[in-house]
C-alpha positions in Angstrom: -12.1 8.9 -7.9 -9.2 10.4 -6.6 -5.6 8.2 -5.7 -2.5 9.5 -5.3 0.9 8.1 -7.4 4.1 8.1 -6.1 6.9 7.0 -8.0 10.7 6.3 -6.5 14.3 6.3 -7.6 14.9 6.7 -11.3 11.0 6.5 -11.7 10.3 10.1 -10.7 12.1 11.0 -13.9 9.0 9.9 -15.7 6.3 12.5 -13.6 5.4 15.5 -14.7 8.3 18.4 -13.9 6.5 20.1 -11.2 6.0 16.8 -9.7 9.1 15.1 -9.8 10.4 16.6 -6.3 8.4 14.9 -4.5 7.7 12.1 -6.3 3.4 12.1 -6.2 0.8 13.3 -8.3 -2.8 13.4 -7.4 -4.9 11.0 -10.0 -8.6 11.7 -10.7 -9.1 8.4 -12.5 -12.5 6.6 -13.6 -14.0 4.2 -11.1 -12.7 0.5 -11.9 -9.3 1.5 -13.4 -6.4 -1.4 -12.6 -2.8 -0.8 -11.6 -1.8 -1.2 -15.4 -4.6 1.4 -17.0 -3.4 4.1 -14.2 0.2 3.8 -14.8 0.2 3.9 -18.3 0.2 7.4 -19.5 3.2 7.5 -18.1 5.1 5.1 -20.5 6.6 3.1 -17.6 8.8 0.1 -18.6 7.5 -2.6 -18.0 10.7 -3.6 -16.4 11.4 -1.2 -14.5 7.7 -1.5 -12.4 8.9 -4.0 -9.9 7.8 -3.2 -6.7 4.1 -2.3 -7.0 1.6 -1.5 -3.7 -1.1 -0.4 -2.7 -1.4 1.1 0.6 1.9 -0.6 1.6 0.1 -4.1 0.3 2.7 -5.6 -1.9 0.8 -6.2 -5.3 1.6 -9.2 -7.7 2.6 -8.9 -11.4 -0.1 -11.2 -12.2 -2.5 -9.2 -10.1 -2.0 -5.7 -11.3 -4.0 -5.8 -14.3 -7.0 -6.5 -13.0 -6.4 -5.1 -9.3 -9.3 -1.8 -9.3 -8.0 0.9 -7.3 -10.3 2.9 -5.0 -11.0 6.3 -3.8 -8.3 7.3 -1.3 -5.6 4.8 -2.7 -2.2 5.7 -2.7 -0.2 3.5 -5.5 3.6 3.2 -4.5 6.1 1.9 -7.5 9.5 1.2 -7.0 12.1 -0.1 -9.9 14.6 -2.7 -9.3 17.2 -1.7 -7.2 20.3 -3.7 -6.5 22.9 -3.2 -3.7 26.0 -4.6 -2.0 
């Protein structure tokens, strides 16, 4: 199956160089993978995954290990980001 990954702010850093301007990647992944299996060839920190979605649906920490991504998802992760 096919999703595509988009990672913002400082996470960009950690696509591959031709992907880092704009922030995606196309994934062909296995049918079944969760959040967690999709993301981790790209040695995210764990703490710097904090906003997670999936087709602008906010998931939860305790969800995205076992939330299965399907064909045509587009998986959004932001890091924390503070302001004033």
């Amino acid at each position: 199956m096919q999703i595509t990954l988009k990672l913002y702010a400082s996470l960009g850093d950690y696509l591959p160089a031709d992907r880092r301007r704009g922030n995606e990647l196309p994934l062909e992944l296995p049918t079944g993978t969760a959040v967690t299996d999709a993301i981790a060839p790209y040695g995210l920190p764990p703490k710097l995954v904090h906003l997670v979605l999936i087709n602008g649906a906010f998931v939860p920490p305790a969800e995205r290990a076992t939330r299965v991504l399907v064909e045509g998802d587009v998986l959004a992760i932001w890091p924390p980001i503070a302001g004033g």
